[in-house]
C-alpha positions as CSV (number, residue, x, y, z in Angstrom):
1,X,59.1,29.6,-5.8
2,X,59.9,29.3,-2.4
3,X,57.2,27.9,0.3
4,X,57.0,26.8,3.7
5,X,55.1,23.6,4.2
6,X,53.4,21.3,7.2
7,X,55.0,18.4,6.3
8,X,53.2,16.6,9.5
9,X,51.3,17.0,12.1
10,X,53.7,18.2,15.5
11,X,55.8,20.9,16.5
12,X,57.2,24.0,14.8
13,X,59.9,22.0,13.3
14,X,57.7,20.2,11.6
15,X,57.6,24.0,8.6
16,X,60.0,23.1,6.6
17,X,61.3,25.2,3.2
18,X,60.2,23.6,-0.3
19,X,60.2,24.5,-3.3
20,X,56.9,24.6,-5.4
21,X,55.6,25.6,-9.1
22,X,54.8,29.4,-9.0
23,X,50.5,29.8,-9.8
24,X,49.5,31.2,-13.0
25,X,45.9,33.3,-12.7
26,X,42.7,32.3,-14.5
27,X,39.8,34.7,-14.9
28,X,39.1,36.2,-12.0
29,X,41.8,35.4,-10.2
30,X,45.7,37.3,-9.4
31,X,48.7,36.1,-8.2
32,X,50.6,38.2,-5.1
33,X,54.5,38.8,-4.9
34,X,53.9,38.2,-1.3
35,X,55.7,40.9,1.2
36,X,53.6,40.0,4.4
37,X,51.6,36.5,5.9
38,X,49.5,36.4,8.8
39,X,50.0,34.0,11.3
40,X,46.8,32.4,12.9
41,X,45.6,30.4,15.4
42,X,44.4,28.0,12.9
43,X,48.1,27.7,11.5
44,X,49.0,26.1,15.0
45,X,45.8,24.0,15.2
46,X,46.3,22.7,12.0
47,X,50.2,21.8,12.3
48,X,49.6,20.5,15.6
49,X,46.8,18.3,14.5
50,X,44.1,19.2,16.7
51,X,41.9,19.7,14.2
52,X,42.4,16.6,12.3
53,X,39.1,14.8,12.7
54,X,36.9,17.3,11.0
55,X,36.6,17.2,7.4
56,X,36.9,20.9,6.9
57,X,40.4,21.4,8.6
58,X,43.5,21.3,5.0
59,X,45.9,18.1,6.0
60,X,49.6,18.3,5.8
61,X,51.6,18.7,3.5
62,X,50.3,21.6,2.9
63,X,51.6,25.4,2.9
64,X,49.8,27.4,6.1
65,X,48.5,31.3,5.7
66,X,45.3,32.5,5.5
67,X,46.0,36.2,4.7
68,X,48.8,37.8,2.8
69,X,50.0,41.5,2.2
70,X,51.8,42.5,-1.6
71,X,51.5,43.8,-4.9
72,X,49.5,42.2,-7.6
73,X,52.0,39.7,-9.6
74,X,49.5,39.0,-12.5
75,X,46.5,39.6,-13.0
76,X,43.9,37.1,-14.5
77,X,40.9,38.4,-17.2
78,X,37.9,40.0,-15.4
79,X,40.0,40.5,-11.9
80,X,40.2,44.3,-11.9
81,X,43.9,44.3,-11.0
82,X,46.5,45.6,-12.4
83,X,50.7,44.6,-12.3
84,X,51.9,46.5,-9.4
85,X,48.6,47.3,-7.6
86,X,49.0,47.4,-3.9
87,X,46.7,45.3,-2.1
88,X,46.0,42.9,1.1
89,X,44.0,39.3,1.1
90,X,41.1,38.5,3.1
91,X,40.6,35.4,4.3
92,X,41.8,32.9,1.7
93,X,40.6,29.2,1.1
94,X,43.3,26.4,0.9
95,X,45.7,28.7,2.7
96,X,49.3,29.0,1.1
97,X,50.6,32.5,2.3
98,X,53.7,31.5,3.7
99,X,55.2,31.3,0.6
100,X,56.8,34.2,-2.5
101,X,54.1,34.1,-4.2
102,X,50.1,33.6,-3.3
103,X,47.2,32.6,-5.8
104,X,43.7,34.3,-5.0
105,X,40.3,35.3,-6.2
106,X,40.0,38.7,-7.2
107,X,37.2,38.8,-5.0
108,X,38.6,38.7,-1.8
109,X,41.4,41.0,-2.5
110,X,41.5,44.6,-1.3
111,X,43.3,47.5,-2.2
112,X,45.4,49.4,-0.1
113,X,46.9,52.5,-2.2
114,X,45.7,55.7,-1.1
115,X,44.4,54.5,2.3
116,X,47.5,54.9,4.8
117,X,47.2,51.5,6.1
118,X,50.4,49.8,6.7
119,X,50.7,46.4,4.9
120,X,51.7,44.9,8.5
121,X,48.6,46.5,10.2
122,X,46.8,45.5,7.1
123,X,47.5,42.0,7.0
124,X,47.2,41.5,10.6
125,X,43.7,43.0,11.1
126,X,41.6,43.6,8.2
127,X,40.4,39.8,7.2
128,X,39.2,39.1,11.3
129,X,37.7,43.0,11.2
130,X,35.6,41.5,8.1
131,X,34.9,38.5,10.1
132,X,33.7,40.2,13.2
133,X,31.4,42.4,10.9
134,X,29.8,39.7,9.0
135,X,29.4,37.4,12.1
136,X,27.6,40.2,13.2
137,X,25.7,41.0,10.7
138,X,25.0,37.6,9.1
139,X,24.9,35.5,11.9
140,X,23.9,37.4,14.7
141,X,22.5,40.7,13.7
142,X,23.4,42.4,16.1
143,X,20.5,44.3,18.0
144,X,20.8,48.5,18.5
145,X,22.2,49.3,21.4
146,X,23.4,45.8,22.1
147,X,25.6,44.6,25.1
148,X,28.2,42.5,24.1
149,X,30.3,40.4,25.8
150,X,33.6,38.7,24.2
151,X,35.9,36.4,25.5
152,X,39.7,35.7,25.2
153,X,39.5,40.2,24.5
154,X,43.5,39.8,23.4
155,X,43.0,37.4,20.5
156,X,43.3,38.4,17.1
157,X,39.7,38.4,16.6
158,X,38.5,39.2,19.5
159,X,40.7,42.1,19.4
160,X,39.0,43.9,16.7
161,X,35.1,43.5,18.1
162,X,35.0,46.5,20.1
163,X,35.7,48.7,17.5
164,X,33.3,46.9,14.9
165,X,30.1,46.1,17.2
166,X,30.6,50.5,18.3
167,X,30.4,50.8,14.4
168,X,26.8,48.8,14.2
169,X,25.6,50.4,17.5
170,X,26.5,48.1,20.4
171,X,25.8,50.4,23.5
172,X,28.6,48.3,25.8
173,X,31.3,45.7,24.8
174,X,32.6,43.9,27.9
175,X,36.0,41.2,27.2
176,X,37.4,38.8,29.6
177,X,40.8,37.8,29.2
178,X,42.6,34.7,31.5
179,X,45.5,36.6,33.7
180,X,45.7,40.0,35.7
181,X,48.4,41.3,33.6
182,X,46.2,41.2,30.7
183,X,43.8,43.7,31.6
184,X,45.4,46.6,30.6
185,X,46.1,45.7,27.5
186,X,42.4,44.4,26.5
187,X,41.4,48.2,28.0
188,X,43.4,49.7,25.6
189,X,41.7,48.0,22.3
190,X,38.5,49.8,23.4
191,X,36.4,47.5,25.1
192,X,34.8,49.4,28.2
193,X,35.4,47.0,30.9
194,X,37.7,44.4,31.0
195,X,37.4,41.5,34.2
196,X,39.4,37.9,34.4
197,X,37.4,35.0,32.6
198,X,37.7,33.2,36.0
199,X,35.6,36.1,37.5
200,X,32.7,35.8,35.5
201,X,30.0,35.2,38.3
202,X,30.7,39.3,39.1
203,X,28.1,39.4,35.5
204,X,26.0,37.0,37.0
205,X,23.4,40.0,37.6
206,X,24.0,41.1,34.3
207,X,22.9,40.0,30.6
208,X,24.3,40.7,26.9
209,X,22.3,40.2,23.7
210,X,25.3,38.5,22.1
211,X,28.4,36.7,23.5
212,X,31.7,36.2,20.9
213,X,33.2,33.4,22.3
214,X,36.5,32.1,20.7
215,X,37.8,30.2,23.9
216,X,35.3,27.1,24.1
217,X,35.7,24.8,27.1
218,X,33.7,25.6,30.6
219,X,33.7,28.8,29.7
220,X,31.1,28.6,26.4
221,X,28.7,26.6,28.8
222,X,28.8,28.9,32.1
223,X,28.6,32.0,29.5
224,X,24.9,30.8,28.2
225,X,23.6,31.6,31.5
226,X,24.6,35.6,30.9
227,X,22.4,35.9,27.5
228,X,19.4,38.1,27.6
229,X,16.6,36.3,26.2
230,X,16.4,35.6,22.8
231,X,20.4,36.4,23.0
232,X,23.0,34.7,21.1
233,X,26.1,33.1,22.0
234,X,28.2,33.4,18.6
235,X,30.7,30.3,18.3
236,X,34.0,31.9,16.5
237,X,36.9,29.3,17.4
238,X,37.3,26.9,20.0
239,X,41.1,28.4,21.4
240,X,41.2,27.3,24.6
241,X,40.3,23.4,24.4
242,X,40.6,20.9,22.4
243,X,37.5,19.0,23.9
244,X,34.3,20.6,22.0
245,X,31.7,21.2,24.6
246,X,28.5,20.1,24.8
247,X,25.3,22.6,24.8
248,X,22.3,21.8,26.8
249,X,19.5,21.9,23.8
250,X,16.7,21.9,26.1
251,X,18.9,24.8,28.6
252,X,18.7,26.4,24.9
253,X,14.8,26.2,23.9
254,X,13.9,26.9,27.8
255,X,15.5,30.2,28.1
256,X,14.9,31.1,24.3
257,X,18.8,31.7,23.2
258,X,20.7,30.6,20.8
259,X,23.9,29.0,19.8
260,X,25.2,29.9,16.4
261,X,28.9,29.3,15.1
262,X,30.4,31.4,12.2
263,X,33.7,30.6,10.0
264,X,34.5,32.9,7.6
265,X,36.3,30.7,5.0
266,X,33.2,28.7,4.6
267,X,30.8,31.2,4.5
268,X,32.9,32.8,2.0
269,X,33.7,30.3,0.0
270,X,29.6,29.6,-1.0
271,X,29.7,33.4,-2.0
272,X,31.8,36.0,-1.7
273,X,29.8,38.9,-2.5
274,X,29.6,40.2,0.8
275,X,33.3,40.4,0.8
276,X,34.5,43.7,-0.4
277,X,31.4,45.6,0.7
278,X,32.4,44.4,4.7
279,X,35.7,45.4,3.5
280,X,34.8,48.7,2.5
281,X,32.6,49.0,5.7
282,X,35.4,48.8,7.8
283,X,38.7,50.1,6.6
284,X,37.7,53.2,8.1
285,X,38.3,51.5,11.2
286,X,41.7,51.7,9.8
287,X,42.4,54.5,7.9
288,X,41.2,56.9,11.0
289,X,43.0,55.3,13.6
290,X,40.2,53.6,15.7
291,X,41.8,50.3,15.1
292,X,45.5,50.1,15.8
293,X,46.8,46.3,16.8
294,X,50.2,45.2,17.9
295,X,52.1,43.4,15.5
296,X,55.3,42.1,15.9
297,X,56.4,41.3,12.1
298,X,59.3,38.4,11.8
299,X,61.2,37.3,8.7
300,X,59.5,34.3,6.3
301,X,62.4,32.8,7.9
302,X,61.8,32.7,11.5
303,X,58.1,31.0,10.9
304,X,59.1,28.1,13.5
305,X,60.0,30.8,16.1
306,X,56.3,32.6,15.2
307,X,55.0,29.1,15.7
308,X,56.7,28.3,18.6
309,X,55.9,31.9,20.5
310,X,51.9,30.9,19.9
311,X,52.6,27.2,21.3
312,X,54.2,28.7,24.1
313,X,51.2,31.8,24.8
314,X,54.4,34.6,24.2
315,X,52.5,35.8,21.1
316,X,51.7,40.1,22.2
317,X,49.2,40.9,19.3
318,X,49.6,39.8,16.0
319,X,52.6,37.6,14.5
320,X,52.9,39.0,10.8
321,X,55.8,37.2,8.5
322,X,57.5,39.3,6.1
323,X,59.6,38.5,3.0
């Protein structure tokens, strides 16, 4: 089959075609004929090495693509699948989307006939709608009538809390996004106010019970000062530096907030039971129209010019690859 792999750590040019054996299912498990991939963040981190140091992060060669879109290829004993079943990946471990066909565990696959959800949309949205509502209900558990506040608004995660944190009872979802011209856009996802991450002393009067920061950098550390007490600033990605920053502890235990960080492939990957119920939880968010993203879908083919719009901040929404 054909594949598209990270042969090193650099540029786009560095995704190059290959050809590698097709994966046969074992109990539990299916293989995807693989329409859609989602591109991620974490593709561009990986392939441009930035993530290199930590033993967690895959290391070239390797095929990128955490989430895929199809119909079920074969189906492994005990998977629940059937040949021809429409369905859509949540986030998968050891990536390998960009590719014709994609190996996965039954039980973080989800369905998709009979729910009007577009295998674009689905792809682009569902496995970071999941995240959101298990970081908020795992790691955070997120208070009634919460304020929450959530940076970089126009990410592909970031995108989707409004909508999930309404759906557990959040009273108020502020974002913050980095230019002027991205205001209206971050509005339109459904969070209630929208202000400039470089403005953030206009909150300085105000405080959230939880803060979703993807971005990292100076703004995770001028952002502890906004938590209520006993708030909790929820660590989902580190986007916009490559420096971690470092937390105060003793700013921490004085003020009584927390840091906590949430990744979804590893929390997954020690069980993934909570899977399909926080799938089931939000599709709705889906199927209704309260979630609606952007995507701008490219051919398998044009994977460097995906890559290269992300290196270059020209991404609108959601990059989806489609075979």
């Amino acid at each position: 089959m054909r594949a598209l792999s990270i042969t090193r750590y650099g540029g786009p040019e560095v995704l190059e075609e290959i050809e590698a054996p097709e994966p046969v299912p074992g109990p539990g498990e299916v293989t995807i004929t693989v329409s859609h991939a989602s591109v991620g963040l974490i593709d561009a981190l990986i392939r441009r090495g930035t993530l290199a140091e930590y033993d967690y992060a895959p290391k070239p060669p390797l095929v990128p693509g955490l989430e895929v879109a199809g119909t079920i290829r074969a189906a492994g004993p005990g998977s629940g699948f059937s040949a021809g079943d429409e369905v859509v990946t949540l986030t998968l471990p050891g990536m390998g989307g960009y590719a014709d066909v994609k190996l996965a565990p039954a039980a973080l696959v989800v369905p998709l006939a009979g729910t009007g959800v577009e295998r674009a949309q689905a792809v682009a949205g569902l496995a970071n709608t999941v995240t959101a509502y298990l970081s908020l209900t795992e790691a955070v558990r997120l208070p009634k009538a919460a304020r929450v506040l959530v940076h970089g608004a126009l990410g592909g995660l970031a995108s989707v809390y409004p909508e999930v944190a309404r759906l557990l009872g959040a009273r108020e979802v502020v974002g913050t996004v980095r230019r002027a011209e991205q205001v209206e856009a971050a509005k339109r996802l459904g969070f209630d106010r929208v202000l400039l991450s470089g403005d953030l002393g206009e909150l300085a009067a105000e405080r959230f019970e939880v803060i979703v920061d993807p971005v990292g950098g100076g703004l995770r550390i001028a952002s502890l000062d906004l938590l209520a007490p006993m708030g909790r600033m929820l660590v989902v990605g580190s986007a916009g530096s490559e420096t971690a920053p470092t937390v105060d502890s003793n700013a921490v235990w004085g003020k009584n907030i927390g840091v906590v960080g949430f990744n979804v492939g590893g929390f997954l990957a020690a069980d993934t039971a909570p899977a399909r119920p926080a799938a089931d939880a939000v599709l709705p968010l889906y199927t209704d129209g309260r979630i609606r993203l952007p995507v701008t879908v490219l051919p398998m083919a044009q994977a460097r010019e995906a890559h290269r719009r992300m290196d270059e901040g020209e991404a609108v929404g959601r990059l989806v690859l489609a075979n």
